[in-house]
Structure formats: C-alpha cells, structure tokens
C-alpha positions in Angstrom: -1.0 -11.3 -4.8 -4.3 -10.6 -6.9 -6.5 -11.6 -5.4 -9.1 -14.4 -7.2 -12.7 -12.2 -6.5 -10.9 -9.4 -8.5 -10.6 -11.2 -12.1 -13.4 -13.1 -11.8 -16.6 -12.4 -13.3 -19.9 -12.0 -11.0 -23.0 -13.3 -12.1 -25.8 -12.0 -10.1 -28.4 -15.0 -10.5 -27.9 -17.6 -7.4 -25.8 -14.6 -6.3 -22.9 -17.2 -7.4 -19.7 -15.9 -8.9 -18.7 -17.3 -12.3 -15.2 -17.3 -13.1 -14.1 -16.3 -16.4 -11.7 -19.6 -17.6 -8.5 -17.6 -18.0 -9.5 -16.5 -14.0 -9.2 -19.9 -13.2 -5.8 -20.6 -15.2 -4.5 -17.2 -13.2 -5.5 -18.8 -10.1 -3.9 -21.9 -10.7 -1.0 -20.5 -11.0 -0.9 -18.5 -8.0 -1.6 -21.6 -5.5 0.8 -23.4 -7.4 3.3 -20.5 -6.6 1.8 -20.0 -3.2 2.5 -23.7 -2.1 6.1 -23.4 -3.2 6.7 -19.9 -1.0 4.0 -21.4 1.8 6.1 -24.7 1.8 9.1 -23.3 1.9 9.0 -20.2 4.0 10.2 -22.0 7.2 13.5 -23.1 6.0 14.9 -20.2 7.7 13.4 -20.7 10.8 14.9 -23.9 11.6 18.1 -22.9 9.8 21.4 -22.8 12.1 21.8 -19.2 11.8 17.9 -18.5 13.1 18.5 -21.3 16.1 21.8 -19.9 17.3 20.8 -16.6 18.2 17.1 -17.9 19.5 15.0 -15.3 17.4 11.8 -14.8 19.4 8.9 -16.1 17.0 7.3 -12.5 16.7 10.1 -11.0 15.7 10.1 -13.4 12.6 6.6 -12.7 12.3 7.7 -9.1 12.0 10.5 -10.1 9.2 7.6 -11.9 7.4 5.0 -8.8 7.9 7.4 -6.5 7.0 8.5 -8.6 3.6 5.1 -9.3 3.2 4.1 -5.2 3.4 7.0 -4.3 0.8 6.8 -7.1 -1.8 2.2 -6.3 -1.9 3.0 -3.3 -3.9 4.8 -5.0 -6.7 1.3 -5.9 -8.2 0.9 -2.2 -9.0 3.9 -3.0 -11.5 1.6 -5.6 -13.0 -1.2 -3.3 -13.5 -3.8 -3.8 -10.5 -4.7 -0.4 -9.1 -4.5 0.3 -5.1 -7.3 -0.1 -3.7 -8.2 -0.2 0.2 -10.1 -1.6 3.0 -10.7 -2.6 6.2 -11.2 -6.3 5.6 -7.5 -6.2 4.9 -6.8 -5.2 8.7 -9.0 -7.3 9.6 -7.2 -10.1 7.5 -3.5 -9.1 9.1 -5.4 -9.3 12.9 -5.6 -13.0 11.8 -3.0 -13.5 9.9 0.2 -11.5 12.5 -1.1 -14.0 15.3 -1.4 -17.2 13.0 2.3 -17.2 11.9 3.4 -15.9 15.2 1.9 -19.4 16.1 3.4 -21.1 13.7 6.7 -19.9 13.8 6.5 -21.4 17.1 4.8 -24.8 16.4 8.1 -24.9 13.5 10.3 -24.5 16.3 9.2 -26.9 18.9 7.7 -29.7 16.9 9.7 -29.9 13.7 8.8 -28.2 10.3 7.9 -31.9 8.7 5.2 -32.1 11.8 3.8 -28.6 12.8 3.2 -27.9 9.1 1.4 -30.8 8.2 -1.2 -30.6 11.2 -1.3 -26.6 9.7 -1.8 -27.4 6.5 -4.7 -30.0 7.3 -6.5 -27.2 9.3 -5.8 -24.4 7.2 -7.7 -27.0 4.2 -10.8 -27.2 6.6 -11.0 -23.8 8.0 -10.7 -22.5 4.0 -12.9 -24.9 3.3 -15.5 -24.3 5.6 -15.1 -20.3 4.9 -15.5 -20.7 1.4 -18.3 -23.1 1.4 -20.5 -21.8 3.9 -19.9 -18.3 4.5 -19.3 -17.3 1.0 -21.4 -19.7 -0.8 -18.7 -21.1 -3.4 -20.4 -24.3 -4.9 -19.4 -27.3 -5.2 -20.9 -30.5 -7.1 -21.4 -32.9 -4.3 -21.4 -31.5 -0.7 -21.0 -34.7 0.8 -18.3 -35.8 -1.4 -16.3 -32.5 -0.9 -16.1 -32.9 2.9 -15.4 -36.8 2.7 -12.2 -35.2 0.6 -11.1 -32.6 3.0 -11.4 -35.4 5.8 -9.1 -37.3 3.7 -6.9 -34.7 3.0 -6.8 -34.2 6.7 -5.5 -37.5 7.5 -3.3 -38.2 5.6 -1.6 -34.8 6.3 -2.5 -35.5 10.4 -1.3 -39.1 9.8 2.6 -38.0 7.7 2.5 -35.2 10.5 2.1 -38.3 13.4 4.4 -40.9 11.7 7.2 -38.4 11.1 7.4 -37.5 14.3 
C-alpha cells in the first residue's frame, strides 16, 4: 500500500502536515479498498475447508504474512521506490501477533462478533495514535471523541446483539 505520509505534502509551521487534495482522494480510495480486503479477509477462516482440517491460527497468520510480504512489492510496479526501515519491523511485531489474535477471536466467537468488537478498538487505538502521538488535527477535539465513542457502540452493540 502507499502509504498516506508519502504523498502528502509537509508544512513545517505548527509542524502539521498539509495534505495536497489529490493526497486525500488517493487516500480515500485506499481505505475504501482496505475495508473491502479488511472485511473480507476472514471468509476463509471460517470457510468449511479451513474448519475441517483445524488450521492452528498462526499458521494462517503465516498465510496472511507471507501474502502480505509478496503482494508489498507490487507498488514498485506503480512507481514508489523501495525504501526501508525499522519502523516497519517494528509495525509487523504488532501486527504478526494482532491477527494471530484475531484469527482466533474469528474462530471462537463468530466473524459477525469478534470483528466488530476489533473494528471498534482498532477505530480508538488509531484514533488515539493519530491524534495524540502524531498530532493530526482535527476541528473539535471533543466532538471527534464523542464520534469514536459512537462508532464504538454501535459496533460493540451489532457485535453484542448478533451474538
């Protein structure tokens, strides 16, 4: 994926970054094409085929590291140069464990259930990364996390009533 700080242009006053507007079309785009592979990327798991051989839920992990590792250098096709970095160890440290988790969550509570009560924390923990750690502004602070409790309920709420 290219990543959002990459086409974005930095201003240094505030030290705020100001996204150019066709950044902000681009990244559009890639969480609407996010959310369809994020939303969809457990089907497998609780397909028949997965279930009847009991597929231990880091060994799926491994499937999706190992996808995820081959299908990264596509983006080279699109023109980004390779680039490296520690951060992006860093970022697989969290991210291996986190789906090993959730592969397992999928398989014991129910994909309509386990990814709704991810999704709602995955909105807050972003949110709270983005907003305080990296400074990303916002036009009303209050507002903003009245809306990501919101969000959070009703996604903990479908989550509960499906159940």
């Amino acid at each position: 994926l290219i990543e959002y700080t990459e086409i974005c242009i930095i201003s240094r006053s505030n030290s705020m970054v100001t996204p150019d507007p066709s950044a902000l079309v681009v990244g559009w785009i890639a969480a609407f094409f996010g959310a369809i592979g994020f939303g969809s990327f457990a089907v497998p798991i609780k397909g028949e085929a997965a279930n009847s051989v009991d597929i231990d839920p880091l060994v799926m992990q491994s499937y999706k590291s190992l996808m995820c590792f081959l299908t990264s250098w596509l983006v080279l096709l699109l023109g980004q140069e390779f680039s490296f970095t520690w951060w992006g160890i860093v970022s697989g440290m969290f991210w291996v464990p986190a789906g090993a988790f959730n592969i397992f969550a999928i398989r014991n509570a129910g994909l309509a259930v386990s990814q709704g009560i991810v999704s709602s924390s995955i909105v807050m923990v972003s949110f709270i990364w983005g907003n305080l750690v990296f400074r990303e502004e916002v036009q009303s602070q209050p507002v903003a996390y009245f809306a990501i409790l919101q969000i959070m309920a009703g996604l903990w709420g479908m989550s509960y009533f499906s159940s």
